[in-house]
py3Dmol code that shows the C-alpha trace and the ligand (Angstrom):
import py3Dmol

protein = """\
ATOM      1  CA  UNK A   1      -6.609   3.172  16.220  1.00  0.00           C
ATOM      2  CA  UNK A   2      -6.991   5.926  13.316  1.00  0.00           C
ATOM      3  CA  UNK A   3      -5.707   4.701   9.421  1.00  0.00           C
ATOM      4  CA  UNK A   4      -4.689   7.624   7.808  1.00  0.00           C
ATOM      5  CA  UNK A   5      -5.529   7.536   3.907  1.00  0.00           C
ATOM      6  CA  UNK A   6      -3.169   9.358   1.618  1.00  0.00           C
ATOM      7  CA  UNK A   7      -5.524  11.904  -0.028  1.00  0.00           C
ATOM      8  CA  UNK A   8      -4.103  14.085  -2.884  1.00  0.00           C
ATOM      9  CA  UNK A   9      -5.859  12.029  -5.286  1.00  0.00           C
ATOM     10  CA  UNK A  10      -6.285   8.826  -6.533  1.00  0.00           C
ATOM     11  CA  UNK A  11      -8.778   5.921  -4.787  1.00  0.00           C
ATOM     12  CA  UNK A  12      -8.289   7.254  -1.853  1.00  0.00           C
ATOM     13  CA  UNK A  13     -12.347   6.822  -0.834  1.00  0.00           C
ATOM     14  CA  UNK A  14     -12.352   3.136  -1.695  1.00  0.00           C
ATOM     15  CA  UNK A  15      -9.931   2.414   1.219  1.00  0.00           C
ATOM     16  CA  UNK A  16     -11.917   4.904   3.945  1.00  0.00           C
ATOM     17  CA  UNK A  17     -14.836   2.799   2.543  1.00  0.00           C
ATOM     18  CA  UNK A  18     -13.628  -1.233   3.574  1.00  0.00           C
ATOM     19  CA  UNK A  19     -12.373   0.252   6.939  1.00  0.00           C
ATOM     20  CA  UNK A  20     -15.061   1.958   7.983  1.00  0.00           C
ATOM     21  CA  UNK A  21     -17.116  -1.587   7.020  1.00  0.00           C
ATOM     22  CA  UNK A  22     -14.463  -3.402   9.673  1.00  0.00           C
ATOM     23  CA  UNK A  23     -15.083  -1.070  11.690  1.00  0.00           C
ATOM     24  CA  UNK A  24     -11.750   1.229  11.669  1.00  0.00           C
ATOM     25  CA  UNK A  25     -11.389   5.364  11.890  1.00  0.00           C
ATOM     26  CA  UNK A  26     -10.005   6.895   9.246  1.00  0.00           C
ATOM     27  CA  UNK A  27      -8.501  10.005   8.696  1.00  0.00           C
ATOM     28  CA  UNK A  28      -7.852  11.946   5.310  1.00  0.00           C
ATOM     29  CA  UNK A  29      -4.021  12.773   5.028  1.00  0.00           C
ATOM     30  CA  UNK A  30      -2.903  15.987   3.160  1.00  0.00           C
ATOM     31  CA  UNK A  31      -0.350  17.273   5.693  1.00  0.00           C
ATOM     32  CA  UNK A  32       2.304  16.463   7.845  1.00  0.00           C
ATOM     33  CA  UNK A  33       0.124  17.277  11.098  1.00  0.00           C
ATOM     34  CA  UNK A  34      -2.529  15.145   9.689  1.00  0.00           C
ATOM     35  CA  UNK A  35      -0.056  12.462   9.493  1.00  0.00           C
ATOM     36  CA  UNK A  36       0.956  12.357  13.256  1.00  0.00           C
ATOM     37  CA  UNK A  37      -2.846  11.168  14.044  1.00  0.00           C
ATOM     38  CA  UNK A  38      -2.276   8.277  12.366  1.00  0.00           C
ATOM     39  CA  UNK A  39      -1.541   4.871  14.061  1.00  0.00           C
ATOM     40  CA  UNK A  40      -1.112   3.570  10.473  1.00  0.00           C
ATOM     41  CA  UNK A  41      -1.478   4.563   6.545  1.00  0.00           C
ATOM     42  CA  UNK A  42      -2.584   3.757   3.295  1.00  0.00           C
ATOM     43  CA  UNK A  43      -0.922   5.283   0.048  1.00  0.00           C
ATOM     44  CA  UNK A  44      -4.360   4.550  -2.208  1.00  0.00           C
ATOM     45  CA  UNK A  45      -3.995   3.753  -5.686  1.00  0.00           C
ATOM     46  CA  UNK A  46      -3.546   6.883  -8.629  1.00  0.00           C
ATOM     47  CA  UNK A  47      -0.829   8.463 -10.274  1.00  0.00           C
ATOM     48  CA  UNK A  48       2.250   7.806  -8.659  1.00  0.00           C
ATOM     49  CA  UNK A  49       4.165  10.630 -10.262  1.00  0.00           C
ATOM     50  CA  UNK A  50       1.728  13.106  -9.458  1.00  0.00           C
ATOM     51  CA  UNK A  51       1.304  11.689  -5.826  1.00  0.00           C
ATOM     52  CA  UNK A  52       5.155  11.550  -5.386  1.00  0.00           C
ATOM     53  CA  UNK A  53       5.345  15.453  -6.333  1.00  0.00           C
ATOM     54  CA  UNK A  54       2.800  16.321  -4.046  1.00  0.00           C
ATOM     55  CA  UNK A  55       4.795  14.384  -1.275  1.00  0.00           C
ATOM     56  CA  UNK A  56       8.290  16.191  -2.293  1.00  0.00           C
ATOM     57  CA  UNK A  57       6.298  19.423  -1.885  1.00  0.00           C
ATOM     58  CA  UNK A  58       4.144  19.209   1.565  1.00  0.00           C
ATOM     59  CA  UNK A  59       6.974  17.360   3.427  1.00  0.00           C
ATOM     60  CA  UNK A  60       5.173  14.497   3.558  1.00  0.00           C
ATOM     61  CA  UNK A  61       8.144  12.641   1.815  1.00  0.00           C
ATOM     62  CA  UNK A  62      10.632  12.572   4.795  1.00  0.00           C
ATOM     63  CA  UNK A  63       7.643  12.300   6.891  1.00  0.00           C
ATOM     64  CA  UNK A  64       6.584   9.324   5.672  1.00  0.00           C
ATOM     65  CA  UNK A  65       9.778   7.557   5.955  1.00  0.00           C
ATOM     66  CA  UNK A  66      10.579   8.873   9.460  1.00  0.00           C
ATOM     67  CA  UNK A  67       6.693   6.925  10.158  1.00  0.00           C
ATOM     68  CA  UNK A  68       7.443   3.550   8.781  1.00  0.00           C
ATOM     69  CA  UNK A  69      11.154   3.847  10.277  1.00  0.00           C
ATOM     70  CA  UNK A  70       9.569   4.495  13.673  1.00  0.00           C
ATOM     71  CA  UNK A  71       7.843   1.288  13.068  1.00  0.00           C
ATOM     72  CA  UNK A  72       4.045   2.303  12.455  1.00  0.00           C
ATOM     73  CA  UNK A  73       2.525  -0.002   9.756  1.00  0.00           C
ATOM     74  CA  UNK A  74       2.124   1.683   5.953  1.00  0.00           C
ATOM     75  CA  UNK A  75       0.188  -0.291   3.401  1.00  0.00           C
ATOM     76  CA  UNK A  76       0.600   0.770  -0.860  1.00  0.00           C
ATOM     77  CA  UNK A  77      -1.756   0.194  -3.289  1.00  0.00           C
ATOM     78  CA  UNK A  78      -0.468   0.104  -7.195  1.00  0.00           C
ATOM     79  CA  UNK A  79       0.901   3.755  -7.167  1.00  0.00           C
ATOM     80  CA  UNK A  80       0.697   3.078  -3.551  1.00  0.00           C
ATOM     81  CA  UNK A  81       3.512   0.327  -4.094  1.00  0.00           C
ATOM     82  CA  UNK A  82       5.305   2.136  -6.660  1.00  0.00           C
ATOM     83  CA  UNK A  83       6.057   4.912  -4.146  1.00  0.00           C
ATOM     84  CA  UNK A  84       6.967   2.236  -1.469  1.00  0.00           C
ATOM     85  CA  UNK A  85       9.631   0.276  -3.915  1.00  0.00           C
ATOM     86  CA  UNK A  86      13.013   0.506  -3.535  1.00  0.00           C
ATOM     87  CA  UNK A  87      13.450   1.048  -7.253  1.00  0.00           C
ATOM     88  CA  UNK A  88      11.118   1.924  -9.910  1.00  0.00           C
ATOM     89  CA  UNK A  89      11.172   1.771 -13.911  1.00  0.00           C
ATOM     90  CA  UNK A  90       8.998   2.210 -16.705  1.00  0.00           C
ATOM     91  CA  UNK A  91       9.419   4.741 -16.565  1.00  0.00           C
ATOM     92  CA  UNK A  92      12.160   5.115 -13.923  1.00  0.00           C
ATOM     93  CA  UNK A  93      11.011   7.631 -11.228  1.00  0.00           C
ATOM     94  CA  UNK A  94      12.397   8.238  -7.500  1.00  0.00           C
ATOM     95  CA  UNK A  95      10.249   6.378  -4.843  1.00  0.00           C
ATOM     96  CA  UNK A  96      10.558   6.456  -0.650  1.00  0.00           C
ATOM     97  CA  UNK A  97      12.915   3.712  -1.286  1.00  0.00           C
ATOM     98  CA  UNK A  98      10.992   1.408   1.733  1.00  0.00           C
ATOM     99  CA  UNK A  99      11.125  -2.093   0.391  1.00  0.00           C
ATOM    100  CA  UNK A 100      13.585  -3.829  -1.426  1.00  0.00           C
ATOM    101  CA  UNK A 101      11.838  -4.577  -4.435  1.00  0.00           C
ATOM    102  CA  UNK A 102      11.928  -3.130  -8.062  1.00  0.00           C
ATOM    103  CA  UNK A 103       9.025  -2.495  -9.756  1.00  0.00           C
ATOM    104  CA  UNK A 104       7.952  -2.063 -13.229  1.00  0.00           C
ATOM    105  CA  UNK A 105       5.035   0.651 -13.960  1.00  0.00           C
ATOM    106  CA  UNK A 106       1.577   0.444 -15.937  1.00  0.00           C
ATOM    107  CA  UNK A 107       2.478  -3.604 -16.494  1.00  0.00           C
ATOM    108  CA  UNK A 108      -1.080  -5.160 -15.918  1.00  0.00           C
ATOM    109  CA  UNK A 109      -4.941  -4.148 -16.583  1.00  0.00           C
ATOM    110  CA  UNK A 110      -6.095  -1.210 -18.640  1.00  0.00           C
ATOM    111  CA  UNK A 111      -6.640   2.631 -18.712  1.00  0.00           C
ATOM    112  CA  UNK A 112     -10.653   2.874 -19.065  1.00  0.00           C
ATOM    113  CA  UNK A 113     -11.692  -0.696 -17.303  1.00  0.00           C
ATOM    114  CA  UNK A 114     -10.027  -3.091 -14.731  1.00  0.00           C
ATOM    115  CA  UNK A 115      -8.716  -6.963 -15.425  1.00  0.00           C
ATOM    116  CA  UNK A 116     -10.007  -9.285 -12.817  1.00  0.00           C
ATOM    117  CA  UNK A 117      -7.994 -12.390 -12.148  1.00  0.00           C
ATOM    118  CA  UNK A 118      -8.242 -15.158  -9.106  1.00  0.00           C
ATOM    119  CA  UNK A 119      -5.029 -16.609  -7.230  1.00  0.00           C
ATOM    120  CA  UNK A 120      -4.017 -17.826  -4.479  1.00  0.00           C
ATOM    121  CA  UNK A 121      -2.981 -15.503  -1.468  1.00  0.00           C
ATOM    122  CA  UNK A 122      -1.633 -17.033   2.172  1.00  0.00           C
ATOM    123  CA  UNK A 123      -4.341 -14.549   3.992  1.00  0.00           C
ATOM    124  CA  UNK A 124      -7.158 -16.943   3.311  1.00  0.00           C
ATOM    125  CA  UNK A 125      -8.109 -20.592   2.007  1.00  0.00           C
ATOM    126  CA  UNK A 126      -9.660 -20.014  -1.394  1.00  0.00           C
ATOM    127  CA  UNK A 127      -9.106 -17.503  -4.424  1.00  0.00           C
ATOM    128  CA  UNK A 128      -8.561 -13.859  -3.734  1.00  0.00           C
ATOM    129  CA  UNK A 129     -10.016 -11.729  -6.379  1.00  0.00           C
ATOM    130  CA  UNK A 130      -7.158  -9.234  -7.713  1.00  0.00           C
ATOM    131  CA  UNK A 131      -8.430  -6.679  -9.338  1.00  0.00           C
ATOM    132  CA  UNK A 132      -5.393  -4.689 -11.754  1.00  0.00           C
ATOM    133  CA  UNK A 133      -5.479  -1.152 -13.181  1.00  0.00           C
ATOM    134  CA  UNK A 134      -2.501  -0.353 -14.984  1.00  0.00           C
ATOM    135  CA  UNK A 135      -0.475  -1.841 -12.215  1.00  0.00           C
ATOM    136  CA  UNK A 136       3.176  -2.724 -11.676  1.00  0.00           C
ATOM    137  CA  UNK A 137       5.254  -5.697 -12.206  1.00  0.00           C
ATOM    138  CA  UNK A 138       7.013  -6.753  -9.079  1.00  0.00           C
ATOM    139  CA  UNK A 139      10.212  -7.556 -11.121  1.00  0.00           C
ATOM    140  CA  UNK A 140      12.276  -8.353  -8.114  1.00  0.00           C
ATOM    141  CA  UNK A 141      11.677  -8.951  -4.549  1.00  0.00           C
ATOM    142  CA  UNK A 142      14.595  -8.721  -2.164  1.00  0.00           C
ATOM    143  CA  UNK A 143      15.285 -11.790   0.765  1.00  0.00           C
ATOM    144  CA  UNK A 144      13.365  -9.514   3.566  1.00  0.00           C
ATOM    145  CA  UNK A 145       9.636  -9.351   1.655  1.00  0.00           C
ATOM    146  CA  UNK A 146       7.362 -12.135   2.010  1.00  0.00           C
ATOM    147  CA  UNK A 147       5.330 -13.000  -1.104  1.00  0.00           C
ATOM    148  CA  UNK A 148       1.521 -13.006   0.327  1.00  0.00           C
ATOM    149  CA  UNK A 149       0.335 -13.759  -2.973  1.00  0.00           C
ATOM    150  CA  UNK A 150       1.459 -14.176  -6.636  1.00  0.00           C
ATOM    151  CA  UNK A 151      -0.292 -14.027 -10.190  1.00  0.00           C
ATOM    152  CA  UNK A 152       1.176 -15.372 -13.129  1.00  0.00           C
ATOM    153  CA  UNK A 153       4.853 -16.209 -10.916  1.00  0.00           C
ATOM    154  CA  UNK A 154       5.252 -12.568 -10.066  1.00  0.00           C
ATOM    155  CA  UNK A 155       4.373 -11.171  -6.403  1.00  0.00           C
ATOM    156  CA  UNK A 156       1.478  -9.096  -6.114  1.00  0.00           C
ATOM    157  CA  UNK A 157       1.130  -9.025  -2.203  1.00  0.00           C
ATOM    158  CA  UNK A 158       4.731  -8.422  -0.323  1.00  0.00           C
ATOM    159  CA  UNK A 159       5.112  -7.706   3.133  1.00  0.00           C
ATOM    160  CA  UNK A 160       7.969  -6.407   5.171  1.00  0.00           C
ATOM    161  CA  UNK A 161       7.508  -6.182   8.642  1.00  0.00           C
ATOM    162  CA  UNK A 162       5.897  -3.283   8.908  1.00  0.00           C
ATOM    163  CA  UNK A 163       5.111  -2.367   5.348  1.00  0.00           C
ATOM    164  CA  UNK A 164       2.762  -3.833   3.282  1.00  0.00           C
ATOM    165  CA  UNK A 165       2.421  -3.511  -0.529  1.00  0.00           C
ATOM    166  CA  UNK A 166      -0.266  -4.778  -3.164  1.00  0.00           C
ATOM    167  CA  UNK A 167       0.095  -4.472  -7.289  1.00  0.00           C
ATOM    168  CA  UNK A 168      -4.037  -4.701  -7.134  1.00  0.00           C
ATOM    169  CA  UNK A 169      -6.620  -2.934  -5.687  1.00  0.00           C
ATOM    170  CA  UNK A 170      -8.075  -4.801  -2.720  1.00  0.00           C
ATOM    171  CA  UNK A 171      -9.993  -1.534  -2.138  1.00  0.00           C
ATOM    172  CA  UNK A 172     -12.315  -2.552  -5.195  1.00  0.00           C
ATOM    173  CA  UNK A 173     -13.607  -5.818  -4.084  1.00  0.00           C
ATOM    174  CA  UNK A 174     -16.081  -7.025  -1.274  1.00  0.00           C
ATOM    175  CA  UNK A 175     -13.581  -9.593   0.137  1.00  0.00           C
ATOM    176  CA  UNK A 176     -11.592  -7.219   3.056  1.00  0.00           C
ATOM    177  CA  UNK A 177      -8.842 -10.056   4.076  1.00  0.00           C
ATOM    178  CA  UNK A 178      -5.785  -7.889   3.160  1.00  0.00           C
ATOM    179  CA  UNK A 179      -7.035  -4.997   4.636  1.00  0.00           C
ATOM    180  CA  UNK A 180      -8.634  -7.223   8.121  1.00  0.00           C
ATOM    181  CA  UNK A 181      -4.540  -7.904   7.690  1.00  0.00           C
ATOM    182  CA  UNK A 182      -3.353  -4.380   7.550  1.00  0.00           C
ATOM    183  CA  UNK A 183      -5.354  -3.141  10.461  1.00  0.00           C
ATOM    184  CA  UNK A 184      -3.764  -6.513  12.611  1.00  0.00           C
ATOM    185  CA  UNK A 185      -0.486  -4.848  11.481  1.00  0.00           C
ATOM    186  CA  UNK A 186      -1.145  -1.469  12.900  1.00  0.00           C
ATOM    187  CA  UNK A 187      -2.771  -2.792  15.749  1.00  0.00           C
ATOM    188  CA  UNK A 188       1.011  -4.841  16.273  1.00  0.00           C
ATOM    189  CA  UNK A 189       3.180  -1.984  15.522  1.00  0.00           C
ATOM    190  CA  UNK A 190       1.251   0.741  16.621  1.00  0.00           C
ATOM    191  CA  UNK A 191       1.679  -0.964  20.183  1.00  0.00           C
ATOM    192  CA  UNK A 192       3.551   1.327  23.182  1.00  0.00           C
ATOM    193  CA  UNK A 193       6.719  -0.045  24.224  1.00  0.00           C
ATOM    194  CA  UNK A 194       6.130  -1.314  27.956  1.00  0.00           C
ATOM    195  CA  UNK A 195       7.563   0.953  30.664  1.00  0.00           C
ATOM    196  CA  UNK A 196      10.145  -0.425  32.887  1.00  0.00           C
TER     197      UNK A 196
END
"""
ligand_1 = """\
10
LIG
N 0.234 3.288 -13.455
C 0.049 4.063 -12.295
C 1.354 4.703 -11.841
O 2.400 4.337 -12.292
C -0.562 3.247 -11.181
C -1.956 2.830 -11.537
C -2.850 2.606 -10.357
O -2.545 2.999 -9.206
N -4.023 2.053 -10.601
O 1.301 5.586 -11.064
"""
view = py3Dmol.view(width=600, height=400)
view.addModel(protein, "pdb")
view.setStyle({"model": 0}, {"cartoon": {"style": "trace"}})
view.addModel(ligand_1, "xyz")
view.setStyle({"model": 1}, {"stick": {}})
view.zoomTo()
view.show()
């Protein structure tokens, strides 16, 4: 199973980092071709405007769609989940339009330092530490996401089948449950069809 990092720029290392600790490949994704190694992928946390350009550019953007529409698992990260929303403000920018939620940029922690806060998350028993860098506001989450975990009564984990999106940075703490999570995703999409 190889987990494809989105690698243009951004925290991109932070994610190779916790899965390689559980054990996972990764794989650096810059190009299409590097993209069809993947069993799954992460769009890290960054700039999402400057990410989304670089997608529009290399063909990654249809590329990526056609990958979580063929069912393999894709997991966002803050700019990660800006690019996965379905509609994006605050400025309002275009997105891959993958979940139906609407999102509201740079809405929690600051520029220079993060904000830490503790809350509940249906991965594990206790407190998740949540971690926020300039991060979006899940304004609205449509009927087919499943909250995973909310801070102050607005999601901040959603899930969608296949596609998984986080307005913190899991990536920056020592506690790997959502990303243990994401790699049980891949491992259940990324599974062949039986043969008849
Ligand atoms: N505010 C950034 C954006 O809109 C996201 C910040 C982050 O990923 N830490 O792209």
């Amino acid at each position: 199973m190889k987990i494809g990092i989105l690698a243009v720029q951004g925290d991109f290392e932070a994610h190779a980092t916790r899965l390689r600790e559980l054990g996972a490949e990764t794989r650096e994704v810059r190009t299409v071709a590097d993209l069809e190694q993947c069993d799954g992928l992460i769009l890290p946390g960054g700039e999402s405007t400057t990410q989304l350009q670089f997608l529009q550019e290399e063909g990654l953007y249809d590329a990526i769609r056609n990958f979580a529409n063929s069912g393999r698992a894709i997991f966002g990260t803050c700019a990660g989940a800006i690019l996965l929303a379905s509609e994006v403000k605050n400025p309002p920018q275009s997105s891959l339009h993958l979940m139906d939620m609407t999102v509201l940029r740079n809405a929690y922690g600051r520029q220079v330092a993060s904000d830490v806060f503790f809350g509940p998350c249906k991965l594990k028993s206790g407190p998740m530490e949540m971690v926020f860098i300039r991060g979006p506001i899940v304004e609205r989450a449509g009927n087919s996401l499943e909250v995973l975990a909310e801070y102050a009564g607005k999601p901040v984990l959603v899930q969608n089948k296949n596609l998984l999106a986080a307005t913190f940075h899991p990536e920056l703490t020592s506690d790997t449950t959502v990303h243990e999570h994401f790699l049980q995703m891949v491992s259940a999409h990324s599974a062949k069809p039986a043969t008849a």
